[in-house]
C-alpha positions in Angstrom: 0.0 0.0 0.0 1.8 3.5 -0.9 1.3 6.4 1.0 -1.3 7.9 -1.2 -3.5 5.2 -0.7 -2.6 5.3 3.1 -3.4 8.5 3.8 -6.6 9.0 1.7 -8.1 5.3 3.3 -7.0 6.7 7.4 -8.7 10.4 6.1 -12.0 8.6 5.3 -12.1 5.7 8.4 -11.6 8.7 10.9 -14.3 11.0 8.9 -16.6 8.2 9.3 -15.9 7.5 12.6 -16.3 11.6 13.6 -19.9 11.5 12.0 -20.9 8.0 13.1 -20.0 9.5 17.0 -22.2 12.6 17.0 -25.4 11.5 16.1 -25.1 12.1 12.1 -27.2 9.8 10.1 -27.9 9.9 6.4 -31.5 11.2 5.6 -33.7 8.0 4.8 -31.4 5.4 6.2 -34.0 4.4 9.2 -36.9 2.7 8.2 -40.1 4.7 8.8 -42.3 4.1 11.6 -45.1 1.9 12.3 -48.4 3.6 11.2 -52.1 3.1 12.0 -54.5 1.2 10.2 -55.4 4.2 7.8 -58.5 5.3 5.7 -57.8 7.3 2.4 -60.5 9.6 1.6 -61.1 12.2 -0.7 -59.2 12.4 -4.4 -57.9 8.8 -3.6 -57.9 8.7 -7.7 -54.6 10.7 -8.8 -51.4 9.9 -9.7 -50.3 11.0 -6.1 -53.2 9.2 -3.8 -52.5 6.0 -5.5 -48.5 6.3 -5.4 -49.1 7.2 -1.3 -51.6 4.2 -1.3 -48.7 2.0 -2.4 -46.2 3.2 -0.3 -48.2 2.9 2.2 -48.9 -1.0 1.6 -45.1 -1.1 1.3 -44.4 0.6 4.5 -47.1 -2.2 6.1 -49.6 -0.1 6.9 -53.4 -1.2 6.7 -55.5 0.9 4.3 -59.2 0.2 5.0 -62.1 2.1 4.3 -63.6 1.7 8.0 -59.4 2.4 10.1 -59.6 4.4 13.2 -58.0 7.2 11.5 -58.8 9.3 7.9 -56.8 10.6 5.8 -58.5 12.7 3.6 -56.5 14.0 0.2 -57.5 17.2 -1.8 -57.1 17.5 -5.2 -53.5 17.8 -6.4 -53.1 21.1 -8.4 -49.7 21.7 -10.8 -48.7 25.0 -11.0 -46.2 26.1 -13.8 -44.2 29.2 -13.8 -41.9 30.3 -16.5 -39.0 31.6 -15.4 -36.5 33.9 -17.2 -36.8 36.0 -20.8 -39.1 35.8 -23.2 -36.5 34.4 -26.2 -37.1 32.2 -28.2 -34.7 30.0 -27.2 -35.0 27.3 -24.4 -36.9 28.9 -21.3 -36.9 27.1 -17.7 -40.1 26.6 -16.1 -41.1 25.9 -12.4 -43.7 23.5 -11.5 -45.1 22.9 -7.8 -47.5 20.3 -7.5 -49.7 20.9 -4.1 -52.4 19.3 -2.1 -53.9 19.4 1.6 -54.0 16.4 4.0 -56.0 16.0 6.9 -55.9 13.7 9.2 -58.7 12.8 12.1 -59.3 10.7 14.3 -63.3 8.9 13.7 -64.2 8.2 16.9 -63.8 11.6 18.6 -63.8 13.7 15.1 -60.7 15.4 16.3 -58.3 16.5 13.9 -54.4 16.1 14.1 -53.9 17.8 11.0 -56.2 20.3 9.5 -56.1 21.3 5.7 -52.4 21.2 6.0 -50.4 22.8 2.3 -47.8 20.0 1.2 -46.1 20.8 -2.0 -43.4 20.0 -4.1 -41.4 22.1 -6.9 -38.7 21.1 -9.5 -37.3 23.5 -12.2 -37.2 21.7 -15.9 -35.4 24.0 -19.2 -37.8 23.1 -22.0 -37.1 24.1 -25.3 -40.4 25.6 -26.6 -39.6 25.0 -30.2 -39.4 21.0 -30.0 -43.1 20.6 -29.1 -43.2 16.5 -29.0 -40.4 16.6 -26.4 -41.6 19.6 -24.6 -44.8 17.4 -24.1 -42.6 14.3 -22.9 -40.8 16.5 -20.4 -43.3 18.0 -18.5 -45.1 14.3 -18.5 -42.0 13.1 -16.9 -41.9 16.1 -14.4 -45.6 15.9 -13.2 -44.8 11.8 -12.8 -41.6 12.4 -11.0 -43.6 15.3 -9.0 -46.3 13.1 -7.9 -43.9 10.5 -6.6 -42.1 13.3 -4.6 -45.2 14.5 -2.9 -46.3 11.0 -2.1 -43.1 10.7 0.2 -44.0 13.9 1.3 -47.0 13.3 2.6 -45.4 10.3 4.1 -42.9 12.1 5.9 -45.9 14.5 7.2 -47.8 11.3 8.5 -45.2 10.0 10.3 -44.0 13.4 12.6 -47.6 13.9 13.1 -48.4 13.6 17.0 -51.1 11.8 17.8 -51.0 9.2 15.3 -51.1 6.5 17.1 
């Protein structure tokens, strides 16, 4: 082993040990915890109800019509902004895709999230002259968005307090 290789393997053991020692982990690396039997109510038809149904599943978690706790979706809405000149060259466009969630509990109708805003955003450069690809792209984007928002949500069910 030369001293190249020495130095750069003794450089990444003792970084790794430093992180590992003050708490750091990466984002994602522990497995979500256990959720509730849940009931998915309201625009349980989208791209983004049906992608947070299966993760759900996924995750082990009970959807059922009649769970102790509701979920209820609104209807996701894409925004698109352009951002940048007016040219006729390639422009970059903004889109946010957006829903609420509420979550309550059925037997005492209390809520542990009200009509809470979740949304998502990605920025895509879309040539506006290639209309069969500009098509494809934003396609792609909403797809990709939808799958984003689903974690999301996710994420938003599992910090919620109370969801037990």
């Amino acid at each position: 082993m030369n001293r190249r290789t020495f130095l750069a393997t003794s450089i990444a053991a003792s970084a790794a040990m430093l992180l590992s020692g003050c708490g750091f982990r990466l984002r994602g690396s522990e497995s979500m915890p256990d959720l509730p039997a849940l009931a998915l109510e309201g625009d349980n038809t989208s791209t983004t109800a049906l992608q947070l149904r299966a993760r759900l599943e996924q995750m082990g978690t009970q959807v059922t019509s009649g769970a102790q706790w509701r979920v209820t979706l609104g209807t996701p809405v894409l925004q698109q902004r352009r951002i940048g000149s007016d040219s006729r060259a390639s422009r970059e466009h903004e889109l946010t895709l957006g829903t609420t969630l509420s979550v309550q509990q059925r037997d005492s109708n209390a809520y542990a999230l009200n009509n809470a805003r979740v949304a998502v955003s990605t920025r895509i450069r879309v040539n506006d002259d290639d209309l069969l690809n500009r098509e494809t792209l934003f396609q792609e984007a909403e797809q990709s968005l939808a799958r984003q928002l689903a974690q999301r949500i996710l994420e938003r069910l599992a910090n919620t307090k109370g969801l037990e």
